[in-house]
BAPA-16898 format. One record per atom (N, C-alpha, C, O): atom name; x, y, z; residue in one letter. Coordinates in steps of 0.2 Angstrom, whole numbers, m for minus. Layout:
BEGIN
<atom->CA	xx->X	yy->Y	zz->Z	rest->a>
...
END
This chain:
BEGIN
<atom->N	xx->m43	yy->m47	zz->m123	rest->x>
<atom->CA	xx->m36	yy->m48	zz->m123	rest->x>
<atom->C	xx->m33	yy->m46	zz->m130	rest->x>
<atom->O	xx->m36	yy->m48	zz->m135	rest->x>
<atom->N	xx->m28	yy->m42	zz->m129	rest->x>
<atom->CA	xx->m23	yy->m43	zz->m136	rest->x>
<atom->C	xx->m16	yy->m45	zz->m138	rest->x>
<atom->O	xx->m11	yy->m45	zz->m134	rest->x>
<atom->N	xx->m16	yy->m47	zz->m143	rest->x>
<atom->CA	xx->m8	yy->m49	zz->m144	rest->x>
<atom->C	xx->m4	yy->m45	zz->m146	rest->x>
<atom->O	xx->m5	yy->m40	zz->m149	rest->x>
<atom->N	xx->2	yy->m46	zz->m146	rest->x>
<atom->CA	xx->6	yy->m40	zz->m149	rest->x>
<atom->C	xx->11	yy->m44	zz->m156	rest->x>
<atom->O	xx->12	yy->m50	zz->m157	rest->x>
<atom->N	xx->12	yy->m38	zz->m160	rest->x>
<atom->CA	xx->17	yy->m43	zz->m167	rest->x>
<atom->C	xx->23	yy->m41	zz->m166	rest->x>
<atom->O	xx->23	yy->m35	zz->m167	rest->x>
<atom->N	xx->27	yy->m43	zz->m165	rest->x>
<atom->CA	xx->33	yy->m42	zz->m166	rest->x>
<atom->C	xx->39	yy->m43	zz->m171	rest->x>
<atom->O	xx->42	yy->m48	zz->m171	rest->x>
<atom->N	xx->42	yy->m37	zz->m175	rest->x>
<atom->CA	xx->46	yy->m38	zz->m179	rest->x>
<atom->C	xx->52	yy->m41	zz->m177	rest->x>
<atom->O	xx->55	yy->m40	zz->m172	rest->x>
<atom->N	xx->53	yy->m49	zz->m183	rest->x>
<atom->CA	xx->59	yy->m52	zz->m180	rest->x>
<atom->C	xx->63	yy->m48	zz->m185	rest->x>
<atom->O	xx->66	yy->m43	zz->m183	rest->x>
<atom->N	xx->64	yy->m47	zz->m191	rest->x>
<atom->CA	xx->68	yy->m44	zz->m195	rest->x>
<atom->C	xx->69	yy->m37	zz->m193	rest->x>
<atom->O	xx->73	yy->m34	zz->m197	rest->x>
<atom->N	xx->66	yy->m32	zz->m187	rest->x>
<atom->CA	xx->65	yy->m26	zz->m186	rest->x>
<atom->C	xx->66	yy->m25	zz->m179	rest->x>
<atom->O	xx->63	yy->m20	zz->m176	rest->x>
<atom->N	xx->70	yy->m30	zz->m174	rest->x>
<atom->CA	xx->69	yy->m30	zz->m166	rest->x>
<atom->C	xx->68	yy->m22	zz->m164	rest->x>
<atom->O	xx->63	yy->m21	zz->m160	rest->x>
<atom->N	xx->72	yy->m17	zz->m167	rest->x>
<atom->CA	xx->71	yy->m11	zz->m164	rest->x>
<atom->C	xx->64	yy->m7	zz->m163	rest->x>
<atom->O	xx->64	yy->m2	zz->m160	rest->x>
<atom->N	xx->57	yy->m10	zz->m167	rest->x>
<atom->CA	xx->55	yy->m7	zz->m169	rest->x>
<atom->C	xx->49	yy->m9	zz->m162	rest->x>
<atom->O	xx->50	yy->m14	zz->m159	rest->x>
<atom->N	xx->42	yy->m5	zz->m161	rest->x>
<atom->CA	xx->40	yy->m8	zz->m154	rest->x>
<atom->C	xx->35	yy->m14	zz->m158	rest->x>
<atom->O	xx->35	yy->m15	zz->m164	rest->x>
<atom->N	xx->31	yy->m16	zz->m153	rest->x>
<atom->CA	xx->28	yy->m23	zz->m157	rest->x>
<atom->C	xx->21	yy->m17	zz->m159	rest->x>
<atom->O	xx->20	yy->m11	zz->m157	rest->x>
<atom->N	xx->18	yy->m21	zz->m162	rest->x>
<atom->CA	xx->8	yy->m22	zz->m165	rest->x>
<atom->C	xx->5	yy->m22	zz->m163	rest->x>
<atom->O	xx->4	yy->m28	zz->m166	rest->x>
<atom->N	xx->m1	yy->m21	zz->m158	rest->x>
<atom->CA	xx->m8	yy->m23	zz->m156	rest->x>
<atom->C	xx->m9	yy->m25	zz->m160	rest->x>
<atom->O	xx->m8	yy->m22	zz->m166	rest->x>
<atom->N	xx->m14	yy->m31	zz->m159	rest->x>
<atom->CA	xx->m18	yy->m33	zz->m163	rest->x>
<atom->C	xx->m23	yy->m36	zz->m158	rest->x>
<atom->O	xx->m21	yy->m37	zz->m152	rest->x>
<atom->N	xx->m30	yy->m38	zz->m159	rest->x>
<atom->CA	xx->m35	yy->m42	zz->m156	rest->x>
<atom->C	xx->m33	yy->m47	zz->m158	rest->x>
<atom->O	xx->m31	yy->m49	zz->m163	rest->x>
<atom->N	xx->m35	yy->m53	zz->m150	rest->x>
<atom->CA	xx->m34	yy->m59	zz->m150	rest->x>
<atom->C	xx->m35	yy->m64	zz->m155	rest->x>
<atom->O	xx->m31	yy->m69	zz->m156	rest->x>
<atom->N	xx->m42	yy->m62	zz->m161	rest->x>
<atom->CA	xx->m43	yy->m65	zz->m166	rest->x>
<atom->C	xx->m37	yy->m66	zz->m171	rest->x>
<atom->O	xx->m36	yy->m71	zz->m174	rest->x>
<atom->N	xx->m33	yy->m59	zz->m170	rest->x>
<atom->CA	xx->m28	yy->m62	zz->m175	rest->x>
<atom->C	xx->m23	yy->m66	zz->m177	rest->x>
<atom->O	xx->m21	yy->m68	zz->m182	rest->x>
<atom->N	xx->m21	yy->m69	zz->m170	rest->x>
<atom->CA	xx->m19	yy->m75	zz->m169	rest->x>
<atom->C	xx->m21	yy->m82	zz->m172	rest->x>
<atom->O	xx->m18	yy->m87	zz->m171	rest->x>
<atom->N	xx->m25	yy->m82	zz->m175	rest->x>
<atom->CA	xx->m30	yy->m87	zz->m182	rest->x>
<atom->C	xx->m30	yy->m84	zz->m187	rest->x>
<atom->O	xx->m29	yy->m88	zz->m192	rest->x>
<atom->N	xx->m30	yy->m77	zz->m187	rest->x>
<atom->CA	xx->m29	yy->m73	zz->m196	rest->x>
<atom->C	xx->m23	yy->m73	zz->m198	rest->x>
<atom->O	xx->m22	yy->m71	zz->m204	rest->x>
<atom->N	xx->m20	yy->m74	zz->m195	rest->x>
<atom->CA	xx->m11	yy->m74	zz->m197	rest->x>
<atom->C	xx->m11	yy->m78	zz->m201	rest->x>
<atom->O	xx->m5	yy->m78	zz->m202	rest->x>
<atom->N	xx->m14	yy->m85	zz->m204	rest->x>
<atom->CA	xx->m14	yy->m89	zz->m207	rest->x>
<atom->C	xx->m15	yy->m88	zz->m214	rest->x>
<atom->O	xx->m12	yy->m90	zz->m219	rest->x>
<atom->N	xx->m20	yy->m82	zz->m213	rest->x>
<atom->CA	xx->m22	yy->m82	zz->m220	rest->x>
<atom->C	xx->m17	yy->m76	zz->m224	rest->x>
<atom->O	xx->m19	yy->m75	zz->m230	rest->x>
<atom->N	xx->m13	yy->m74	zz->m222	rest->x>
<atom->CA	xx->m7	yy->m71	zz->m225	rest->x>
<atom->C	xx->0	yy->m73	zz->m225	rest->x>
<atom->O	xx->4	yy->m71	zz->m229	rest->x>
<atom->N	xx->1	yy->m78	zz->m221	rest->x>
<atom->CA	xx->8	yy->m82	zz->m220	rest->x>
<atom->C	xx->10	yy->m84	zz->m227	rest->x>
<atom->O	xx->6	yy->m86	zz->m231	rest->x>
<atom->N	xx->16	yy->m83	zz->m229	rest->x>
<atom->CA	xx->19	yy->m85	zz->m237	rest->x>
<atom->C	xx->20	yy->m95	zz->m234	rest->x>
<atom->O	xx->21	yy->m98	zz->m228	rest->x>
<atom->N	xx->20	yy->m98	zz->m239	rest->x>
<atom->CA	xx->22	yy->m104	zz->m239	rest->x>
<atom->C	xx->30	yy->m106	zz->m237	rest->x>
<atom->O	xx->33	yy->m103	zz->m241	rest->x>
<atom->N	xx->32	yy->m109	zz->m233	rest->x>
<atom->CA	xx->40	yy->m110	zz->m231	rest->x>
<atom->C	xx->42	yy->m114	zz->m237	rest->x>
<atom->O	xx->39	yy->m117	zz->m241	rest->x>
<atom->N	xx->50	yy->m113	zz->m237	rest->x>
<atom->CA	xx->52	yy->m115	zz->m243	rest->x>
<atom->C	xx->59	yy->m114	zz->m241	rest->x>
<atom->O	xx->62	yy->m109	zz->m239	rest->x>
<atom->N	xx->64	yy->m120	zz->m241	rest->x>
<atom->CA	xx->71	yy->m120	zz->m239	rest->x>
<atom->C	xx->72	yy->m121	zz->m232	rest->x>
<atom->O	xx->69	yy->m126	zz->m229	rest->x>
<atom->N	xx->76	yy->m116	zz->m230	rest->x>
<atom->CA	xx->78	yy->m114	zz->m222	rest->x>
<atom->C	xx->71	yy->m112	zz->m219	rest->x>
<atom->O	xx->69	yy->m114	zz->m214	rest->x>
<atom->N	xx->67	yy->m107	zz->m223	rest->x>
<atom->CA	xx->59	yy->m105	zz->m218	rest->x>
<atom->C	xx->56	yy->m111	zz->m216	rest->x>
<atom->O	xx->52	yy->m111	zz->m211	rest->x>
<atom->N	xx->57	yy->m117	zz->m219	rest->x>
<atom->CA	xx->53	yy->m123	zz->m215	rest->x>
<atom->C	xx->54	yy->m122	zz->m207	rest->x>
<atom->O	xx->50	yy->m124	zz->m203	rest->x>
<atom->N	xx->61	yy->m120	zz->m205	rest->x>
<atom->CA	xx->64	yy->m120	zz->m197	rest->x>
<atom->C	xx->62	yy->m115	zz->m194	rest->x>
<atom->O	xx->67	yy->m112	zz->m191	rest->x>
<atom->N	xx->55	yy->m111	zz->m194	rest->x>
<atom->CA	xx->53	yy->m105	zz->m192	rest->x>
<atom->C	xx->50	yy->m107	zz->m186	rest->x>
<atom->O	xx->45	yy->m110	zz->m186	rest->x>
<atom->N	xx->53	yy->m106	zz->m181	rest->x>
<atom->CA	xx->49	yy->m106	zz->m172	rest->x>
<atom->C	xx->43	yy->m105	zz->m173	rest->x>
<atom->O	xx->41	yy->m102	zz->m178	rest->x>
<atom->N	xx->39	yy->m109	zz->m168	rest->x>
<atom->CA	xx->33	yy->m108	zz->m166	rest->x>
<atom->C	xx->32	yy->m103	zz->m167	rest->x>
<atom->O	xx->36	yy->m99	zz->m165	rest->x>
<atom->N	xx->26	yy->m100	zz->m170	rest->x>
<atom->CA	xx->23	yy->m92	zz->m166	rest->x>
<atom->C	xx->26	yy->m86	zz->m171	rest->x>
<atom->O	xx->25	yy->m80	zz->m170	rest->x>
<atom->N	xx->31	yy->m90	zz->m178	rest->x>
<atom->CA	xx->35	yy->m85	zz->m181	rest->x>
<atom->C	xx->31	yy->m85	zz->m187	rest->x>
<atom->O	xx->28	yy->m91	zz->m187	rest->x>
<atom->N	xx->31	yy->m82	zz->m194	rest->x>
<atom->CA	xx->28	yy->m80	zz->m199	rest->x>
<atom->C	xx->32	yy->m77	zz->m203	rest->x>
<atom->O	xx->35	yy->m73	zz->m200	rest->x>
<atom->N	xx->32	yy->m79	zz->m209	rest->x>
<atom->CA	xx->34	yy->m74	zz->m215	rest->x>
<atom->C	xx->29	yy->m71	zz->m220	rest->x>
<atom->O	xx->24	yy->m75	zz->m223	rest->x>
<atom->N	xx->30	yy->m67	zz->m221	rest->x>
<atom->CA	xx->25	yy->m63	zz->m225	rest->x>
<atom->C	xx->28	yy->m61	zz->m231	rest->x>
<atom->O	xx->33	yy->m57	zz->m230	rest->x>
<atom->N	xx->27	yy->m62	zz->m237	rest->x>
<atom->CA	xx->29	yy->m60	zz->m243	rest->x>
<atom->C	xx->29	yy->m52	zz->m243	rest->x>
<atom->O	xx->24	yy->m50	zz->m243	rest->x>
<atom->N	xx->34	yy->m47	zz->m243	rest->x>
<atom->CA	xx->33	yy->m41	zz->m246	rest->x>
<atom->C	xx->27	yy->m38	zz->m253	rest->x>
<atom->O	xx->24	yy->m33	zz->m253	rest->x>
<atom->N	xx->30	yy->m44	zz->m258	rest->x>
<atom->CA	xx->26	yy->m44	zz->m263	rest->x>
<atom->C	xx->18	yy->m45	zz->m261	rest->x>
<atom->O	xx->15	yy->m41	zz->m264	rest->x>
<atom->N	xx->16	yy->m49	zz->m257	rest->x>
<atom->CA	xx->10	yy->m52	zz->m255	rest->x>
<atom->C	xx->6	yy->m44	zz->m254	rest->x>
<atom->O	xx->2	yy->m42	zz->m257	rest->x>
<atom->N	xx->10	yy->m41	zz->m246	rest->x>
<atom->CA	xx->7	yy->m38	zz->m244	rest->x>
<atom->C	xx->5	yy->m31	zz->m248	rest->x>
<atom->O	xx->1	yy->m27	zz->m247	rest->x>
<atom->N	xx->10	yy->m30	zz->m254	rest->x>
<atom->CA	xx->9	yy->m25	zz->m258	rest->x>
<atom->C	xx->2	yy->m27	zz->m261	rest->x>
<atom->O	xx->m2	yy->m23	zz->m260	rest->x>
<atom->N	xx->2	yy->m31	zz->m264	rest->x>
<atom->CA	xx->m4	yy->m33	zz->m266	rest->x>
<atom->C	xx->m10	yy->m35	zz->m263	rest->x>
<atom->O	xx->m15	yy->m37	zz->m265	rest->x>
<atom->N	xx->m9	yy->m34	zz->m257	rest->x>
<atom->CA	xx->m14	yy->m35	zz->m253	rest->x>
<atom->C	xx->m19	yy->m28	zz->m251	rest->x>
<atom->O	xx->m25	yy->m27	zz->m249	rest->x>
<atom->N	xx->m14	yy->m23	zz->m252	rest->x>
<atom->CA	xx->m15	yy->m17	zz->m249	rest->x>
<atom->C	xx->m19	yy->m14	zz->m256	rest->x>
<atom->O	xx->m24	yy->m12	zz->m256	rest->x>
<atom->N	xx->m16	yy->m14	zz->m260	rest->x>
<atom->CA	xx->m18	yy->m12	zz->m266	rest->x>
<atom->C	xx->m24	yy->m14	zz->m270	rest->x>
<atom->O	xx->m27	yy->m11	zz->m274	rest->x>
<atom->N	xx->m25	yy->m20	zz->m266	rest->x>
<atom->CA	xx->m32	yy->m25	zz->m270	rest->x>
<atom->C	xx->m38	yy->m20	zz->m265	rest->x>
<atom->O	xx->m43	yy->m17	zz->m268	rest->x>
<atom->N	xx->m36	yy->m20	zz->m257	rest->x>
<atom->CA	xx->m41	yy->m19	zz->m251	rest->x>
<atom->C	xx->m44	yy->m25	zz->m249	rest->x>
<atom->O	xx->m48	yy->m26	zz->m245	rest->x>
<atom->N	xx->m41	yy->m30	zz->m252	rest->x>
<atom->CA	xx->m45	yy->m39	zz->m249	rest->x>
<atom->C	xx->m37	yy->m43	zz->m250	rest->x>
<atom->O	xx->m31	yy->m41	zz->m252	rest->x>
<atom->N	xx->m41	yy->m49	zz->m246	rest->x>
<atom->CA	xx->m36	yy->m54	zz->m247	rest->x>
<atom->C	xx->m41	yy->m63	zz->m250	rest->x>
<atom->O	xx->m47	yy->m63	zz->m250	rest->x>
<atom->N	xx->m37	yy->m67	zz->m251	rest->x>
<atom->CA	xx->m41	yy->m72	zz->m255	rest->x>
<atom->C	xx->m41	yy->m79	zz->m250	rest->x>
<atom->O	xx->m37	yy->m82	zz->m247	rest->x>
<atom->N	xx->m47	yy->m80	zz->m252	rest->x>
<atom->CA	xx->m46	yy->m90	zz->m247	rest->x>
<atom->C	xx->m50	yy->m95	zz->m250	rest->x>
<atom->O	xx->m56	yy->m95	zz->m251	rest->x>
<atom->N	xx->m44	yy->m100	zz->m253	rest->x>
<atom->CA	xx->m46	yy->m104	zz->m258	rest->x>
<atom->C	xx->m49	yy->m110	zz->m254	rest->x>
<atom->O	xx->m46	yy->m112	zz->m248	rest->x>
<atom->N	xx->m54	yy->m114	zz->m257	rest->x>
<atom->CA	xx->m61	yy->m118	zz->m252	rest->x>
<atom->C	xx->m58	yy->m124	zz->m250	rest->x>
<atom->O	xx->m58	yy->m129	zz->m253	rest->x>
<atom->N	xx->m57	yy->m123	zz->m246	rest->x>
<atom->CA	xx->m55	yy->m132	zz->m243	rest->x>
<atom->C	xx->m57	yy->m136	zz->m245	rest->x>
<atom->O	xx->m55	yy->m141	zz->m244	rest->x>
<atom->N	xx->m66	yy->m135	zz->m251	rest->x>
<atom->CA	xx->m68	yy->m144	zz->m252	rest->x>
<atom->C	xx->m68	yy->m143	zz->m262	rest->x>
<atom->O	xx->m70	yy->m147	zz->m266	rest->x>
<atom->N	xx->m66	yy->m137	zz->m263	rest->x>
<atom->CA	xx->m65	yy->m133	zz->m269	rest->x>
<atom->C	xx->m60	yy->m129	zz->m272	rest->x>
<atom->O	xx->m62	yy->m123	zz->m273	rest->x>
<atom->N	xx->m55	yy->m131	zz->m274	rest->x>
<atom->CA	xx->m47	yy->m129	zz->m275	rest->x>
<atom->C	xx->m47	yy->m124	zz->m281	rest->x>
<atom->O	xx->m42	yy->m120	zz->m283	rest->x>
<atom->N	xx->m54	yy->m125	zz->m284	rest->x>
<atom->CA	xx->m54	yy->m120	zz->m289	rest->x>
<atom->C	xx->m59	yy->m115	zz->m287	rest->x>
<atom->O	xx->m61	yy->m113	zz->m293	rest->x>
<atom->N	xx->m62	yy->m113	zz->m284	rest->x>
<atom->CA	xx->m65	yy->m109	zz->m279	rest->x>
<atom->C	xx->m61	yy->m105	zz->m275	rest->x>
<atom->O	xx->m57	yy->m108	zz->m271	rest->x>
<atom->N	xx->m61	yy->m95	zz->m275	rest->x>
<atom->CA	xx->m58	yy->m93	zz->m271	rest->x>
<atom->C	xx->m64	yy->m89	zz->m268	rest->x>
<atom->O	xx->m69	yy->m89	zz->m271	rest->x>
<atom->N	xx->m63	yy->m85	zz->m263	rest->x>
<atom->CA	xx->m66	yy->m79	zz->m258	rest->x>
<atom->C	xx->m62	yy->m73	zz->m258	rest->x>
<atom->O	xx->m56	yy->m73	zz->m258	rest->x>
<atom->N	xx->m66	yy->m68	zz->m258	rest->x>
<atom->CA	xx->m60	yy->m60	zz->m259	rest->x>
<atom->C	xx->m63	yy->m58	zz->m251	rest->x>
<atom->O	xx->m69	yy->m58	zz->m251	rest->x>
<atom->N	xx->m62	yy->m57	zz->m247	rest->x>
<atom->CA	xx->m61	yy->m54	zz->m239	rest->x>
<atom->C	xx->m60	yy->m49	zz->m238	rest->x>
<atom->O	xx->m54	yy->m49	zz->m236	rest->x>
<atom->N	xx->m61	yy->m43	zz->m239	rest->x>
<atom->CA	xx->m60	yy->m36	zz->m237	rest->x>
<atom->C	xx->m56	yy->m38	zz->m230	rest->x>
<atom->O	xx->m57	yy->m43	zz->m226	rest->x>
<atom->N	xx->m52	yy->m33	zz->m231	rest->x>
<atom->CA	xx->m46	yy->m32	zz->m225	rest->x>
<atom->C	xx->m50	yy->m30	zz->m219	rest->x>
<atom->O	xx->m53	yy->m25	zz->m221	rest->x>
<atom->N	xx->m51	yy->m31	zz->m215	rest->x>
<atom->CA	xx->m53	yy->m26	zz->m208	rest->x>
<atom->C	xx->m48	yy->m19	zz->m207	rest->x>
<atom->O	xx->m43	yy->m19	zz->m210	rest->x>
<atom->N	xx->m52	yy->m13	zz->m203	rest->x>
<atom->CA	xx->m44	yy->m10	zz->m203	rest->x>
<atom->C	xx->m41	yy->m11	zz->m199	rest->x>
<atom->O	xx->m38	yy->m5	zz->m198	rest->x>
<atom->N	xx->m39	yy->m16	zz->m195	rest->x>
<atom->CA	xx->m35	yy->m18	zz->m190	rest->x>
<atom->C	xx->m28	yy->m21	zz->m193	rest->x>
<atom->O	xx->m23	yy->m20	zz->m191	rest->x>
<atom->N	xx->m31	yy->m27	zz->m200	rest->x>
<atom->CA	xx->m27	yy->m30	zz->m205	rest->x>
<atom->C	xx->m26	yy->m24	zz->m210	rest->x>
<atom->O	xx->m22	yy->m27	zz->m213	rest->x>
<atom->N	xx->m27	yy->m20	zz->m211	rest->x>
<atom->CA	xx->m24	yy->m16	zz->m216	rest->x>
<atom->C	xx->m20	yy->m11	zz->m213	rest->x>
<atom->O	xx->m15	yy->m8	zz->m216	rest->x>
<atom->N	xx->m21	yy->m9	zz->m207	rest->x>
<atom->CA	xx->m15	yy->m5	zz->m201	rest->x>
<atom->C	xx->m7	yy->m11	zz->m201	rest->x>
<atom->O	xx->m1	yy->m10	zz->m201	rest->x>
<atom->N	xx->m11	yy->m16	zz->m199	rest->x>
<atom->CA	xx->m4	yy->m21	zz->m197	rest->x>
<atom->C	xx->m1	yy->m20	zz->m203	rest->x>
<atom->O	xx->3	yy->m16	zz->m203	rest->x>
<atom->N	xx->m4	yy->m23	zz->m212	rest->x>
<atom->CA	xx->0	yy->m23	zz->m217	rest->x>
<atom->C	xx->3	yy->m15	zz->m217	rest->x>
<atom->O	xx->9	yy->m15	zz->m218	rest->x>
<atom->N	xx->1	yy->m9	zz->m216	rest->x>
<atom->CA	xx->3	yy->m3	zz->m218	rest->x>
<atom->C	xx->10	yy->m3	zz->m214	rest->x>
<atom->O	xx->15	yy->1	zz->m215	rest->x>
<atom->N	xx->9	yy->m7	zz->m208	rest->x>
<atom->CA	xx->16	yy->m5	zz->m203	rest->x>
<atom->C	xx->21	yy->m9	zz->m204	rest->x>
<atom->O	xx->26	yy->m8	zz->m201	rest->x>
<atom->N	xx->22	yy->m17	zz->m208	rest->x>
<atom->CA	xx->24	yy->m20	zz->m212	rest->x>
<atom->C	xx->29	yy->m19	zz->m218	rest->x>
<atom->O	xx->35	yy->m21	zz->m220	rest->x>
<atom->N	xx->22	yy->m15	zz->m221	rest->x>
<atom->CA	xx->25	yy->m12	zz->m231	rest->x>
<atom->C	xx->29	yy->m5	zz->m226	rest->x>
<atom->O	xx->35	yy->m5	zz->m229	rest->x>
<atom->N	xx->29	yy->m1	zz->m222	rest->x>
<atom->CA	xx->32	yy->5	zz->m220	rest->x>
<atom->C	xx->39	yy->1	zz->m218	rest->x>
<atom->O	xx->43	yy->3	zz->m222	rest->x>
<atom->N	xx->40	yy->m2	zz->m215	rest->x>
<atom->CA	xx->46	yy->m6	zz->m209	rest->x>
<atom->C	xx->48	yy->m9	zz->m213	rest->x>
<atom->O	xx->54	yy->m9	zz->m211	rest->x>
<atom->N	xx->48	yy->m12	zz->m218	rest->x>
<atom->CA	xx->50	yy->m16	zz->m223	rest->x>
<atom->C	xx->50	yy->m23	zz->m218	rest->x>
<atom->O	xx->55	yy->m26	zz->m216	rest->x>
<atom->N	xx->46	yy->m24	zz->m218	rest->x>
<atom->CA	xx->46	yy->m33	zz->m211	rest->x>
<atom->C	xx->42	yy->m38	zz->m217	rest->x>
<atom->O	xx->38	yy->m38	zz->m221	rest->x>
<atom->N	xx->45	yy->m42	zz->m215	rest->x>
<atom->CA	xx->45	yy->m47	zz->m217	rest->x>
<atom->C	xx->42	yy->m57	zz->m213	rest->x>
<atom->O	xx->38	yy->m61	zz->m215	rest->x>
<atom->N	xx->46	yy->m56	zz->m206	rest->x>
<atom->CA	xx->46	yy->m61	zz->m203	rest->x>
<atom->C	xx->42	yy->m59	zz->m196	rest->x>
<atom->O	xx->45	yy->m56	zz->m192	rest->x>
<atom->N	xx->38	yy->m60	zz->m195	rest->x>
<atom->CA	xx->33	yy->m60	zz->m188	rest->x>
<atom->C	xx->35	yy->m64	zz->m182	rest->x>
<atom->O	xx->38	yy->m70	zz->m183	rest->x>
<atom->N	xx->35	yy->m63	zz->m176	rest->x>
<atom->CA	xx->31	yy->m67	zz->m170	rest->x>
<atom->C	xx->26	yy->m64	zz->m169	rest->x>
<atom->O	xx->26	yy->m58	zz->m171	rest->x>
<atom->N	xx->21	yy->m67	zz->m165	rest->x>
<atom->CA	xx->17	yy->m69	zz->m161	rest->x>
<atom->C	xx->15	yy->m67	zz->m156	rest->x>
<atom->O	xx->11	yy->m72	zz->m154	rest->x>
<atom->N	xx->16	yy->m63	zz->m149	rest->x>
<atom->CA	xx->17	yy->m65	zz->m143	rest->x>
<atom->C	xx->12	yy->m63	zz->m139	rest->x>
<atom->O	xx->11	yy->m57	zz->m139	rest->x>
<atom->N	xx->7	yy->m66	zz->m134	rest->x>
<atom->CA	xx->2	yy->m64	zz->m129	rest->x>
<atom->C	xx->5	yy->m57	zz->m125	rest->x>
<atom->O	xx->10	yy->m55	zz->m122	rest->x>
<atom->N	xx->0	yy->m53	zz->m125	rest->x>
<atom->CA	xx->0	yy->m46	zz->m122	rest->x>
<atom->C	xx->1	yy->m40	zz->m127	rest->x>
<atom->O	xx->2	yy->m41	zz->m133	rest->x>
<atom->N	xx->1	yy->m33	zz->m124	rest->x>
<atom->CA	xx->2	yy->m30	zz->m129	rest->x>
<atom->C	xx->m1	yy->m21	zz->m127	rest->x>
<atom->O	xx->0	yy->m17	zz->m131	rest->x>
END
């Protein structure tokens, strides 16, 4: 099964396959809410611009240890996750859904 992503900042544009997994990896790129982003729907995501330039530029992304705050991981991108950032950084998107099918 896959998912599709759908540009909320870009409705015009078609959604994103992605494999079912990535509906769990979308965590690990989501920016933190802040303000009005606290009231983001279910199923919706922000992604830093910034972030994902950096993200693309590094080829990894980072995940700090849940039992070790000062401990990180570098994760090499899948090219699944580095197609979705490239169509992202292209589209200038920012705000995500989520939706089954695709």
């Amino acid at each position: 099964m896959s998912i599709s992503v759908v540009a909320v900042d870009r409705p015009e544009l078609p959604p994103f396959a992605m494999p079912d997994r990535f509906r769990t990896e979308v965590a690990y790129f989501m920016s933190l809410p802040c303000g009005e982003e606290t009231d983001l729907p279910a199923g919706e995501y922000r992604i830093h611009a910034a972030d994902i330039t950096t993200w693309l530029d590094d080829g990894v992304f980072r995940l700090v240890s849940p039992l070790d705050s000062g401990s990180q991981a570098e994760i090499e991108l899948s090219e699944e996750q580095e197609a979705w950032l490239e169509w992202m950084a292209d589209n200038q998107i920012e705000r995500i859904r989520i939706v089954t099918g695709g």
